[in-house]
MIMI-132474 format. One record per residue (C-alpha): x, y, z. Coordinates in steps of 0.05 Angstrom, whole numbers, plus 5000, padded with zeros to 4 digits. Last residue first. Layout:
XYZ...
***
This chain:
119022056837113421886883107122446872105222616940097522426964093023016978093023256911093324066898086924346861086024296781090223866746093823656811087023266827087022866756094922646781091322416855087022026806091921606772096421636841090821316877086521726921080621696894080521086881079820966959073921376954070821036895071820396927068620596996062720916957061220226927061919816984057020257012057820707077054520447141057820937187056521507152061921837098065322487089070222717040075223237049077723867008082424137056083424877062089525257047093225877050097625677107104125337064109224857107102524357114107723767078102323677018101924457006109424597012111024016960104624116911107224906911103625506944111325856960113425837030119626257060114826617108109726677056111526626987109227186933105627016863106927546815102027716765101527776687106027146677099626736682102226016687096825726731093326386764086726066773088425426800091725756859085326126885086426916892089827386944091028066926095628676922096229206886101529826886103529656809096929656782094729316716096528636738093628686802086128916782086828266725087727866775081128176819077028206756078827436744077227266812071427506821066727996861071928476892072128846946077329456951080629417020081430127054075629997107081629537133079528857155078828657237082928227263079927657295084527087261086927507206091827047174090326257175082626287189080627017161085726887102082126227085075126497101077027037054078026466994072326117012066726747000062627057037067727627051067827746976076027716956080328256974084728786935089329206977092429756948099030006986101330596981107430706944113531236970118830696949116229976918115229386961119929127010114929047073115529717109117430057029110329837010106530317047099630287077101629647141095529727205091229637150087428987173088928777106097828997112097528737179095027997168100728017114106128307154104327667212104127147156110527377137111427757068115727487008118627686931116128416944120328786884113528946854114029076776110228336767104028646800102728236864099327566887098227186953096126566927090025966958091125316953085224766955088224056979086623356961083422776974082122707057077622267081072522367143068321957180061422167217059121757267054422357308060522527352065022667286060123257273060523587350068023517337067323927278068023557197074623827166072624357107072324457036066923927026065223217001059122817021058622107019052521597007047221997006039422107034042221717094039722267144045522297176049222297098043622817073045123247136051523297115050323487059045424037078040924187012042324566952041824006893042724016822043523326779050022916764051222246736056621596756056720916728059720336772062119786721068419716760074719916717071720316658067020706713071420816758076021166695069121566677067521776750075422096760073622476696067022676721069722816795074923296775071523706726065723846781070423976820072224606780065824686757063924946821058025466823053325016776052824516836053523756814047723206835050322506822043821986801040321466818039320816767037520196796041519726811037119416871043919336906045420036896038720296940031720416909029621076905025121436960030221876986036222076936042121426934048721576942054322196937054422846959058323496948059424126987063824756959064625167029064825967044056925957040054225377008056025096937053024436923054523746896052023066904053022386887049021766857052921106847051120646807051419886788052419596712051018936701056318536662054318136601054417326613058817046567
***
């Protein structure tokens, strides 16, 4: 029996400012897929997360098709790599621009990346409109009892870097042009801004969903009725979000079309709910 050749894929990831990138497909000056020859995935240090994702995605492709998947650094433009045909696909937090989807761009959708509003546990604050929220970090809202929170309590707002995803989220959905308080405490991470909220009663924060999985030392609050769930997420009800979509040129490979459409089956859609919200609704 004649052994099965194996075929790969390469694919890239980086982490540029307020957006996780990643590409996929063969680097300049290496042979292409049909050559099969080996290339390799490039995965950003900054985003193990996704990273996670991919491999274990990469190794059930694998098992099914033959098509191996491996990962080395890389900062460049992914998008540029796919115009330039460097890659195969790219994959970032964001929805490609009109001016993007003018050069033959295509986009697919996988999944979702949730962001929570969280509190100390002791708050009474179960909700806050999206309006009450943009006030409370633009500081036109200091005290609690305007928006159910604790009597006589100032509020402590806790933010994430301004470079960062998470603020573009609440700049896009909440703040629009609003400008943020000078009150807002900055904080570099995400565990030192959880663990900031659990030990103060007056705090308040926003933080990736993945990151506060089961932690009973915060509160998670719902916006306008909406709680960050897989539901809420999937049917756009929830505003804390961005998309985590993947790009392709117009002459994508057979290969990257296959790994993309297995990406969103429910056997990887159930690997994406793991650690981001899937794009694609479990069926009961």
């Amino acid at each position: 029996m004649r052994k099965m050749r194996k075929r790969w894929i390469a694919m890239g990831c980086i982490a540029a400012v307020c957006a996780l990138n990643f590409a996929v497909g063969p680097l300049r000056g290496r042979t292409s897929l049909a050559d099969s020859t080996t290339t390799t995935i490039t995965c950003s240090e900054s985003s193990p997360v996704v990273r996670r994702f991919i491999q274990k995605v990469a190794i059930l492709f694998e098992e099914g098709t033959g098509v191996q998947v491996k990962y080395y650094k890389s900062r460049e433009d992914v998008i540029e790599q796919v115009l330039d045909g460097d890659v195969d696909w790219a994959c970032m937090m964001r929805h490609l621009t009109d001016v993007e989807k003018l050069k033959k761009l295509k986009e697919s959708q996988v999944g979702w990346d949730a962001y929570a509003v969280i509190v100390n546990p002791n708050n009474p604050c179960g909700d806050l409109s999206v309006e009450n929220l943009a006030k409370i970090f633009t500081g036109e809202i200091v005290e609690w009892k305007l928006v159910g929170g604790p009597e006589k309590k100032r509020i402590t707002v806790f933010a994430p870097s301004r470079r960062s995803l998470a603020y573009k989220t609440l700049e896009e959905a909440v703040l629009f042009d609003g400008t943020p308080s000078r009150r807002i405490k900055w904080t570099a991470s995400e565990d030192r801004m959880i663990n900031s909220v659990a030990r103060n009663r007056t705090a308040i924060g926003i933080v990736p969903v993945a990151d506060i999985k089961d932690n009973a030392d915060v509160k998670v609050l719902s916006i306008d009725g909406q709680n960050p769930s897989i539901e809420c997420v999937a049917r756009k009800k929830y505003p804390l979000v961005q998309p985590i979509v993947c790009v392709t040129g117009p002459d994508s490979s057979k290969e990257t079309t296959d790994f993309l459409k297995f990406c969103l089956t429910p056997t990887a859609q159930d690997i994406m709910a793991e650690y981001y919200m899937p794009f694609v609704l479990p069926k009961n």
